[in-house]
C-alpha positions as YAML, in Angstrom:
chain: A
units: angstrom
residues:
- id: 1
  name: UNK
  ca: [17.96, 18.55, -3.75]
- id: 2
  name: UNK
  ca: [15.12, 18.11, -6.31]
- id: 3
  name: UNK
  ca: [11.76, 18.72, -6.43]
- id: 4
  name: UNK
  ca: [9.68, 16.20, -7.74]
- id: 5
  name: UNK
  ca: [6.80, 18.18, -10.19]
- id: 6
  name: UNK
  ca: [5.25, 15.85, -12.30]
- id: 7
  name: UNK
  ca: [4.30, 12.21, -11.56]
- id: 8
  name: UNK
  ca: [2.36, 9.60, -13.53]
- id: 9
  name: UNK
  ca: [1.03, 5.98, -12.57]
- id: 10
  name: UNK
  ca: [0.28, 3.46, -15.69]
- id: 11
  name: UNK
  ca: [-0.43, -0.63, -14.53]
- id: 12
  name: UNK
  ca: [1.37, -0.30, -11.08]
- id: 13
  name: UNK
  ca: [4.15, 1.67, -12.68]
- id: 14
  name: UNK
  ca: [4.95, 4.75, -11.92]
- id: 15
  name: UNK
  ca: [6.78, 7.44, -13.90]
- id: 16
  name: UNK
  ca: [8.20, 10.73, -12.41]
- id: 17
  name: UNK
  ca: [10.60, 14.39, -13.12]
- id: 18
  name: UNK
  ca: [12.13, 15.77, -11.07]
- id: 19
  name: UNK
  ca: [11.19, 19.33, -12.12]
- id: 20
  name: UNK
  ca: [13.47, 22.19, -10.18]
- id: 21
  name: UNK
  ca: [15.90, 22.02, -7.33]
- id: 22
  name: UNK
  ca: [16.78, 24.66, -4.98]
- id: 23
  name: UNK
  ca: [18.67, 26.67, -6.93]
- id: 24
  name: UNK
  ca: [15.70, 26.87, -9.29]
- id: 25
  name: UNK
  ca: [18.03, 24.95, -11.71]
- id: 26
  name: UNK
  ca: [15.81, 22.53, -14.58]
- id: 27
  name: UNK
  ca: [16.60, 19.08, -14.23]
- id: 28
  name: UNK
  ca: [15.33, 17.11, -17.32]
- id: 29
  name: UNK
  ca: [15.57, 13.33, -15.82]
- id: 30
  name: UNK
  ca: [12.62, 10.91, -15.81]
- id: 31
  name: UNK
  ca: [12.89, 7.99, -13.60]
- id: 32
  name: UNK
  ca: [10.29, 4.88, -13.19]
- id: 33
  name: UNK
  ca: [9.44, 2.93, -10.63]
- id: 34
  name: UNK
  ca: [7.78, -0.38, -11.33]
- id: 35
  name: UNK
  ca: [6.88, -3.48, -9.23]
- id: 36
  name: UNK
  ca: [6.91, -2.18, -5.66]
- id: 37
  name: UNK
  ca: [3.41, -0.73, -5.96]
- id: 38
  name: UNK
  ca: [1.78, -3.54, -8.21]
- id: 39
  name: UNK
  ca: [-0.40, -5.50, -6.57]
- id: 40
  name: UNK
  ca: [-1.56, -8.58, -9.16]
- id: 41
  name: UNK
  ca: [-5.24, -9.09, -9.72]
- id: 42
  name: UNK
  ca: [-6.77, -12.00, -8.54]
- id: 43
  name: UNK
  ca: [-10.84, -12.32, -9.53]
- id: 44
  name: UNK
  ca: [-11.23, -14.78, -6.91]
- id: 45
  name: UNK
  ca: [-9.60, -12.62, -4.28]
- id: 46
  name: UNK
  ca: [-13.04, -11.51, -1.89]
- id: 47
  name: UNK
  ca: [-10.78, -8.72, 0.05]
- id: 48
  name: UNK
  ca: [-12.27, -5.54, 0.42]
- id: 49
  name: UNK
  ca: [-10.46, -2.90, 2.29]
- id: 50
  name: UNK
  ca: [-12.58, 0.40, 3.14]
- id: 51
  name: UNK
  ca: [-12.55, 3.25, 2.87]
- id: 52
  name: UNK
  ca: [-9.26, 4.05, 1.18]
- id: 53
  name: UNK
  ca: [-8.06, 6.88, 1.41]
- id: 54
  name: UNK
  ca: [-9.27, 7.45, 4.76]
- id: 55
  name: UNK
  ca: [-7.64, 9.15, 8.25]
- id: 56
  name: UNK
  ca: [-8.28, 6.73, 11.26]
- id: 57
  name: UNK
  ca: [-8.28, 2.86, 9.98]
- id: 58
  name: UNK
  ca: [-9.97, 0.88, 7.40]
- id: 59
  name: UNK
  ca: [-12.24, -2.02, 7.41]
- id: 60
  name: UNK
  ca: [-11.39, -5.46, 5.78]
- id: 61
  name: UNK
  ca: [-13.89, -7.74, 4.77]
- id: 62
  name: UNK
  ca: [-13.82, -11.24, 2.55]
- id: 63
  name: UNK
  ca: [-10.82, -12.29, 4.89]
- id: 64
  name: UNK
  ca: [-10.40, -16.65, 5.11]
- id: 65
  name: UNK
  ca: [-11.59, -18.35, 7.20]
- id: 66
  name: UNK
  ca: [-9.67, -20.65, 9.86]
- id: 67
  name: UNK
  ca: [-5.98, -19.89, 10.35]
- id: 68
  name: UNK
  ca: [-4.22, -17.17, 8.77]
- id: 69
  name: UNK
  ca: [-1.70, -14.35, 9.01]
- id: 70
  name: UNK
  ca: [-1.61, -10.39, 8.78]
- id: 71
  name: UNK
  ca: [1.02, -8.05, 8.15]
- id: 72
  name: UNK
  ca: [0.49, -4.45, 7.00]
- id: 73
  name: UNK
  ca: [3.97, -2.47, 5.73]
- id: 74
  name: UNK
  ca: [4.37, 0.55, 4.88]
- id: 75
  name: UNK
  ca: [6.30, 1.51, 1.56]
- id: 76
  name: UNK
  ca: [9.57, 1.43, 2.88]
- id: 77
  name: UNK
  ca: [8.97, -2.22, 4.00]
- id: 78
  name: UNK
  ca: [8.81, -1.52, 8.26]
- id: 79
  name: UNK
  ca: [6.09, -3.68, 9.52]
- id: 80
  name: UNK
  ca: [3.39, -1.57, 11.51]
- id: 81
  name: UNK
  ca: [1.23, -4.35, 12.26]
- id: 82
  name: UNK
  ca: [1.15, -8.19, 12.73]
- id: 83
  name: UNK
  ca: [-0.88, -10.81, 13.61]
- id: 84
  name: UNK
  ca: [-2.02, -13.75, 13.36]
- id: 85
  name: UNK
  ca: [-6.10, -14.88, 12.96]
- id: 86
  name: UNK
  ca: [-7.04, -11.98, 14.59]
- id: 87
  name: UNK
  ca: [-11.01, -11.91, 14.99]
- id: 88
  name: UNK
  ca: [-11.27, -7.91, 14.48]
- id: 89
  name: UNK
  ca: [-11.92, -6.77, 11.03]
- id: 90
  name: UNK
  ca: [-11.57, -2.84, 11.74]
- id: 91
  name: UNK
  ca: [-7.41, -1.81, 12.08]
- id: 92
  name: UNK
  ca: [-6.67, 1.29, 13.61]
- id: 93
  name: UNK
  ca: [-3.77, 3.01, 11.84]
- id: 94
  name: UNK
  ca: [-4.75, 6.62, 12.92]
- id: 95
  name: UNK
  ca: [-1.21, 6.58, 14.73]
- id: 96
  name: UNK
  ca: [0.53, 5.53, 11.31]
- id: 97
  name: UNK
  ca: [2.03, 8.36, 9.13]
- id: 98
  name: UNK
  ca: [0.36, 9.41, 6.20]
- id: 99
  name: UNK
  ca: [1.08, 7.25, 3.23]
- id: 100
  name: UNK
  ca: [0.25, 3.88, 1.06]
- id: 101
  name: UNK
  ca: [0.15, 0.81, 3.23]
- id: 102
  name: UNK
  ca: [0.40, -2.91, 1.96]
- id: 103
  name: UNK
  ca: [-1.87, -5.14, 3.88]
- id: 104
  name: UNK
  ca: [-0.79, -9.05, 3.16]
- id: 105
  name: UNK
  ca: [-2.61, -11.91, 4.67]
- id: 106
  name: UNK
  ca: [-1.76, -15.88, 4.13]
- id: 107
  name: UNK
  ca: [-4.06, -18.26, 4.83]
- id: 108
  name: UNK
  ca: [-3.55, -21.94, 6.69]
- id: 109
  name: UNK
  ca: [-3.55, -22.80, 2.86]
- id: 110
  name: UNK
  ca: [-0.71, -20.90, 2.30]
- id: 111
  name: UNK
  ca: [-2.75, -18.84, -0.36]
- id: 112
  name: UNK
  ca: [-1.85, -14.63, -0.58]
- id: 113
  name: UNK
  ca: [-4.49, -11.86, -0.54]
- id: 114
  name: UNK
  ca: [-3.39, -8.52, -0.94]
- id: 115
  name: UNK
  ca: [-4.49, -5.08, -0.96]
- id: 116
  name: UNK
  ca: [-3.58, -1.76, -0.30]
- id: 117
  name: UNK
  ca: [-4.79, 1.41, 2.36]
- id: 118
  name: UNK
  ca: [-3.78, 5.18, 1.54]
- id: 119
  name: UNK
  ca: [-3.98, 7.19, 4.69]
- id: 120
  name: UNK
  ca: [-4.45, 10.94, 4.05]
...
């Protein structure tokens, strides 16, 4: 098994070695990882998700108004939360593992906001 020792991130991708296994044996072999972390910029996106990094839950504000629907994943994909129009604008995810969740909302419209959370 290898350990990963050196890591880079350049526009959403993300570049890493994977340094020394077990044995102490030097592996040489780079591997990147593009489009799973990229999250597209949209100026007229409002969303603002705060504070990230943070330990308990975050904060969301600029969400649509009228109908629309939540669902925050975590980087392998499982689903730890969804909704739909929920009123509350504070999400508890002190129960959720550390790590980078993606929070994706659709409004009635059919329109995507994204963003992303990093629990330490």
């Amino acid at each position: 098994m290898a350990v990963v020792i050196g890591t880079a991130i350049s526009n959403g991708v993300i570049f890493y070695g994977t340094g020394l296994d077990n044995d102490l044996q030097r592996h040489t072999d780079w591997w990147k990882l593009d489009g799973l972390l990229s999250v597209p910029d949209d100026p007229v996106n409002d969303l603002q998700l705060f504070p990230s990094p943070g330990t308990s839950g975050f904060t969301i504000t600029g969400l649509p108004e009228g109908a629309f629907e939540i669902r925050i994943s975590d980087m392998q994909g499982r689903e730890v939360f969804v909704a739909s129009h929920t009123m509350d604008r504070r999400f508890d995810g002190s129960r959720w593992e550390n790590g980078i969740y993606v929070i994706a909302i659709t409004d009635a419209s059919g329109r995507a906001y994204r963003a992303c959370w990093v629990k330490q």
